[in-house]
C-alpha positions as a Python dict, from the first residue, in 0.01 Angstrom:
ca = {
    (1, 'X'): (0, 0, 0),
    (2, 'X'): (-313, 77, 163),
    (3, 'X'): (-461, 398, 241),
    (4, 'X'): (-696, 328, 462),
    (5, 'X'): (-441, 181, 676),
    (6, 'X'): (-414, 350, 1057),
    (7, 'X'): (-62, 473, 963),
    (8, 'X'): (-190, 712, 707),
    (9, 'X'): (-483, 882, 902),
    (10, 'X'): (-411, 1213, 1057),
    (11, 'X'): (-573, 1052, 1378),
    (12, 'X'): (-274, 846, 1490),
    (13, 'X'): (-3, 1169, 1493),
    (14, 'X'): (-168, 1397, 1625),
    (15, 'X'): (-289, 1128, 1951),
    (16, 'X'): (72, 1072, 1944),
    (17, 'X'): (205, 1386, 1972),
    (18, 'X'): (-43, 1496, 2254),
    (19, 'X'): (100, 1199, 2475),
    (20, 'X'): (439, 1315, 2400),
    (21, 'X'): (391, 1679, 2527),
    (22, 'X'): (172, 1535, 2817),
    (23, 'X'): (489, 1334, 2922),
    (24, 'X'): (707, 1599, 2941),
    (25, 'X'): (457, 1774, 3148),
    (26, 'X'): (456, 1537, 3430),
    (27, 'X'): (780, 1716, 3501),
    (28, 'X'): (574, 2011, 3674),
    (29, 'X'): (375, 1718, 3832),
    (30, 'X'): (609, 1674, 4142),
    (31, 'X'): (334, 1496, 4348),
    (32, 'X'): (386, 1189, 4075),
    (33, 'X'): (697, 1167, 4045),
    (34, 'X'): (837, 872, 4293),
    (35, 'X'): (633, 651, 4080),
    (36, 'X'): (715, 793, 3698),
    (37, 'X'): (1105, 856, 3718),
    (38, 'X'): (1240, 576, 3955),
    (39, 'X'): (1382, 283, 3858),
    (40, 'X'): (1111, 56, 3769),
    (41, 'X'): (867, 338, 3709),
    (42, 'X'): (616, 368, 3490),
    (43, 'X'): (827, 514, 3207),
    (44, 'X'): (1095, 284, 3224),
    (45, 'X'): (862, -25, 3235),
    (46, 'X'): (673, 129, 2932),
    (47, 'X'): (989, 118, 2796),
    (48, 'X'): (1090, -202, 2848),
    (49, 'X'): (785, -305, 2775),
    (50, 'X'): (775, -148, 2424),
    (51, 'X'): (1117, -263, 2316),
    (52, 'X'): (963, -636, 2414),
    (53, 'X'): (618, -610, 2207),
    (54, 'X'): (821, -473, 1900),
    (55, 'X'): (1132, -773, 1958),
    (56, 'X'): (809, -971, 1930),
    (57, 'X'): (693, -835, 1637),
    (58, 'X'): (1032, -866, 1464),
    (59, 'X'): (1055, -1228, 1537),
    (60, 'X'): (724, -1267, 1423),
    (61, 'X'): (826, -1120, 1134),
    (62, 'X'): (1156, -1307, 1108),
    (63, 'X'): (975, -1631, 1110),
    (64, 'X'): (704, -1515, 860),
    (65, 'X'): (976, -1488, 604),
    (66, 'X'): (1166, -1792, 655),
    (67, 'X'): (902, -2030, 691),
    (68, 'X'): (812, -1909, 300),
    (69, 'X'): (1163, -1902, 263),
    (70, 'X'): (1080, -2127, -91),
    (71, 'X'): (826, -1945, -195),
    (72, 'X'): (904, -1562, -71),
    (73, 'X'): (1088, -1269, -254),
    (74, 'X'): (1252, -1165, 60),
    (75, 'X'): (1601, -1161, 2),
    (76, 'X'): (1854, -1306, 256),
    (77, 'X'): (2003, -957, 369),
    (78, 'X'): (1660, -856, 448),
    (79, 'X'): (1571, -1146, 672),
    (80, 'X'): (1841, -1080, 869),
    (81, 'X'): (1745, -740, 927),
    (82, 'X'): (1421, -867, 1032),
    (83, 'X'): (1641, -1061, 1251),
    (84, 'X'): (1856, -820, 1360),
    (85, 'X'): (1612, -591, 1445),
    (86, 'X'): (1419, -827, 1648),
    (87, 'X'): (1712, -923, 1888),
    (88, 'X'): (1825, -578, 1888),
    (89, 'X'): (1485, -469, 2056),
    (90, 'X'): (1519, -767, 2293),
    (91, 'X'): (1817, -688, 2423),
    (92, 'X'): (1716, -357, 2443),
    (93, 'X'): (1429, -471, 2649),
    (94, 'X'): (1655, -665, 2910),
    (95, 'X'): (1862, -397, 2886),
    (96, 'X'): (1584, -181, 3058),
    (97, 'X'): (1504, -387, 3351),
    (98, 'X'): (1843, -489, 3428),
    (99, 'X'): (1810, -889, 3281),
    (100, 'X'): (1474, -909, 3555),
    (101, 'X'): (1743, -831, 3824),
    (102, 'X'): (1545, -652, 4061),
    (103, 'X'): (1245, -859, 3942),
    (104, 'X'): (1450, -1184, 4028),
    (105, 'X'): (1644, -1025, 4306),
    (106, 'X'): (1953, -1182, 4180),
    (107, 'X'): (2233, -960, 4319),
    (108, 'X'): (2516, -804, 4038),
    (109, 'X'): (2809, -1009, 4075),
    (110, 'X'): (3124, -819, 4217),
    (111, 'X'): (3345, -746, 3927),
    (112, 'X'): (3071, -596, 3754),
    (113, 'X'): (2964, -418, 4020),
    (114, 'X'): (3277, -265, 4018),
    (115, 'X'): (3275, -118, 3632),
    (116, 'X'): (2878, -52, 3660),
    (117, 'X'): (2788, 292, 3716),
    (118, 'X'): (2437, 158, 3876),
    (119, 'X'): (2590, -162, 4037),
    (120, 'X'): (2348, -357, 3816),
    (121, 'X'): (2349, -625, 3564),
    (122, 'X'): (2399, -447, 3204),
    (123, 'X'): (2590, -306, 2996),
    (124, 'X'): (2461, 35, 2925),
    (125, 'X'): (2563, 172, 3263),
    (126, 'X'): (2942, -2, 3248),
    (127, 'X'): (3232, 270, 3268),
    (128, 'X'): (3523, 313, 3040),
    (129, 'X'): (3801, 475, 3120),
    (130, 'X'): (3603, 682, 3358),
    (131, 'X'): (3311, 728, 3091),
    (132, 'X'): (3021, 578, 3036),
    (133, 'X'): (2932, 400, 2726),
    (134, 'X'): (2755, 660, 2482),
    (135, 'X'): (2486, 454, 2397),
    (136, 'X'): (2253, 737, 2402),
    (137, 'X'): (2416, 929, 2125),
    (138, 'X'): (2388, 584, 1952),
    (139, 'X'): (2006, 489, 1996),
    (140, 'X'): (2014, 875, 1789),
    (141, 'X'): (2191, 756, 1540),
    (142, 'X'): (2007, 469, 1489),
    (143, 'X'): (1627, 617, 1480),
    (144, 'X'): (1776, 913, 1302),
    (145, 'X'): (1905, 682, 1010),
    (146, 'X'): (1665, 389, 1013),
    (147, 'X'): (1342, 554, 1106),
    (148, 'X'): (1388, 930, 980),
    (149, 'X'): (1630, 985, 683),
    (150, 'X'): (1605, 667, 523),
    (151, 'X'): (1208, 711, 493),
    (152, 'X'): (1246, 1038, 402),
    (153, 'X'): (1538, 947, 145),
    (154, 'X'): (1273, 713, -38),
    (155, 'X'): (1005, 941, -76),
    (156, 'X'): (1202, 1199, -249),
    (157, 'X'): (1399, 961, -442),
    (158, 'X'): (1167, 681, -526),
    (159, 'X'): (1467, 472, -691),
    (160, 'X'): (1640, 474, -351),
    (161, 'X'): (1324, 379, -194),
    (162, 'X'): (1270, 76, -424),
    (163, 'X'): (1611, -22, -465),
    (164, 'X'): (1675, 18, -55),
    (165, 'X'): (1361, -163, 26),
    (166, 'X'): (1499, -517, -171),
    (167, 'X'): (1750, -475, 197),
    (168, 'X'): (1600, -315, 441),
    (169, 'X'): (1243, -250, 593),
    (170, 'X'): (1169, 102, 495),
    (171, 'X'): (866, 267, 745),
    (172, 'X'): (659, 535, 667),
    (173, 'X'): (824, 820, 690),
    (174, 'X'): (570, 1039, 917),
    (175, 'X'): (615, 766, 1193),
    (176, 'X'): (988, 942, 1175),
    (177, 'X'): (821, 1279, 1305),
    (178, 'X'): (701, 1120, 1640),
    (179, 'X'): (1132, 1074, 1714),
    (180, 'X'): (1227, 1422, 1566),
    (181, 'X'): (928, 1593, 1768),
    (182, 'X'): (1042, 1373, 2106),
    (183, 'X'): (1402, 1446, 2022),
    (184, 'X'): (1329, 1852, 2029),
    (185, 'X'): (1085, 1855, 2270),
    (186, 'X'): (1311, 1708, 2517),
    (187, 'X'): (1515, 1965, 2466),
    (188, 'X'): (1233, 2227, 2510),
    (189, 'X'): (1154, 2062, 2853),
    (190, 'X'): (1474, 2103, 2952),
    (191, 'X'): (1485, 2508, 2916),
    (192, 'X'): (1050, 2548, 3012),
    (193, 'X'): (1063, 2305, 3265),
    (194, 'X'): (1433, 2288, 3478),
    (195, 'X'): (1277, 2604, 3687),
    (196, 'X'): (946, 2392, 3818),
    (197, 'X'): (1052, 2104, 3912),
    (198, 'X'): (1114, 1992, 4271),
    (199, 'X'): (1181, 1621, 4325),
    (200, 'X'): (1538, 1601, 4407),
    (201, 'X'): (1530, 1224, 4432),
    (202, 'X'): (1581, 1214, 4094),
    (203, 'X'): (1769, 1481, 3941),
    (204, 'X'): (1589, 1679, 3639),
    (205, 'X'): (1808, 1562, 3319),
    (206, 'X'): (1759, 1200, 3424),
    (207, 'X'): (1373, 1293, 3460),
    (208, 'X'): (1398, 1458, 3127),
    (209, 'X'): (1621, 1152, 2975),
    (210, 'X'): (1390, 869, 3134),
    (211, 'X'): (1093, 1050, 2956),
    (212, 'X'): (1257, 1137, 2619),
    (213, 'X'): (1387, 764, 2602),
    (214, 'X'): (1042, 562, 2698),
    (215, 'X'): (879, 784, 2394),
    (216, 'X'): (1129, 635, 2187),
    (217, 'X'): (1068, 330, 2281),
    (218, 'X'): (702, 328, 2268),
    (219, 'X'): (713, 461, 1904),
    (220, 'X'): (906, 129, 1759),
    (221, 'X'): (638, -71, 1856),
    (222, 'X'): (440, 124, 1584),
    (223, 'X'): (756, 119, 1353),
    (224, 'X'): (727, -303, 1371),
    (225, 'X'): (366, -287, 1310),
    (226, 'X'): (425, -99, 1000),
    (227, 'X'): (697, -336, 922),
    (228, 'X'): (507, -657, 981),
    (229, 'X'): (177, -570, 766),
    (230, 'X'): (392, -396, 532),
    (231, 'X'): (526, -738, 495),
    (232, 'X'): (183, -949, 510),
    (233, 'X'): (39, -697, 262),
    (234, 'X'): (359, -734, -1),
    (235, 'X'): (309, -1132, 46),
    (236, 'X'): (-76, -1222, 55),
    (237, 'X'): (-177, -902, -153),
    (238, 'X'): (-530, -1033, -34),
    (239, 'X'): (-496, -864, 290),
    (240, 'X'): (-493, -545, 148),
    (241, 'X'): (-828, -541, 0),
}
């Protein structure tokens, strides 16, 4: 790999984690936030935005391998992750904006109206049994495994790491710190920052949630640019001079 790559200078994290505190401290900026918080604001747009540059990146990716299909090392199970991971982000992405609902002004179609929390068109919001699906607790899960452990797993146990990376795209594992520092910062926010803030449009927790999950989604575009010159690099070892 190499080290003069942008993923290894000290640069990136800390600019990272300077926009991730400055987020969070738009929550004392009350002035801002009608147009940061709302539904189609600026952090859920940089969301869905996010989720659609790194889909992008994964098909990219996805396409990369199988057009070398003959020639490549890539095994099956890992082109599918590329895969997987690509529509994953996608539908993440439509997700986000509602399938360009509001965009499109296409109105949400009774039935689901009834079952949608938001009366809008996606899944995320749709009530069970009087709960909402936990997909929250889920998108943890996921970073937590794919972009935090596993990482971390291979560096201290550089069999796993070799073995696991035949599978699976393994990132570097510091890109893993941006989601553990969002995750507890969020939850910082929520005990410095509940007492200042004043915009009772939008209640704090959802301000706090809408923040904590554009930050996560912003950070996986990084995760599939790691992924996809990981991937050049390991196939035209040329690019890495």
């Amino acid at each position: 790999m190499n080290k003069i790559n942008i993923f290894y200078k000290p640069t990136l994290y800390v600019t990272v984690f300077v926009y991730i505190v400055a987020t969070y401290l738009t929550l004392k900026l009350s002035g801002l936030a009608p147009s940061l918080y709302h539904e189609d604001g600026y952090f859920e747009n940089l969301g869905a935005l996010s989720l659609f540059i790194a889909s992008v990146l994964m098909f990219y990716a996805f396409y990369y391998v199988m057009k070398r299909r003959k020639t490549t090392k890539v095994l099956w199970v890992k082109q599918l992750a590329y895969l997987g991971l690509a529509l994953l982000f996608f539908f993440g992405a439509g997700e986000e904006i509602s399938w360009g609902q509001r965009i499109f002004g296409i109105q949400t179609p009774e039935a689901l109206a009834e079952i949608n929390e938001q009366d809008e068109i996606n899944i995320h919001n749709i009530e069970f049994g009087g709960m909402v699906m936990p997909f929250e607790s889920e998108f943890d899960v996921f970073w937590g495994f794919f972009v935090f452990l596993i990482p971390l797993a291979a560096v201290f146990i550089p069999r796993f790491g070799k073995f696991s990376s035949r599978f699976i795209p393994i990132v570097h594992w510091g890109l893993g710190m941006f989601f553990l520092f969002n995750y507890l910062f969020a939850k910082v926010a929520k005990l410095a920052f509940a007492a200042g803030y004043s915009y009772a449009k939008v209640p704090f927790i959802q301000a706090v949630q809408e923040i904590k999950e554009s930050n996560y989604e912003f950070f996986y575009i990084f995760v599939c640019l790691f992924i996809l010159l990981d991937l050049l690099r390991s196939e035209q070892p040329a690019l890495a001079e």
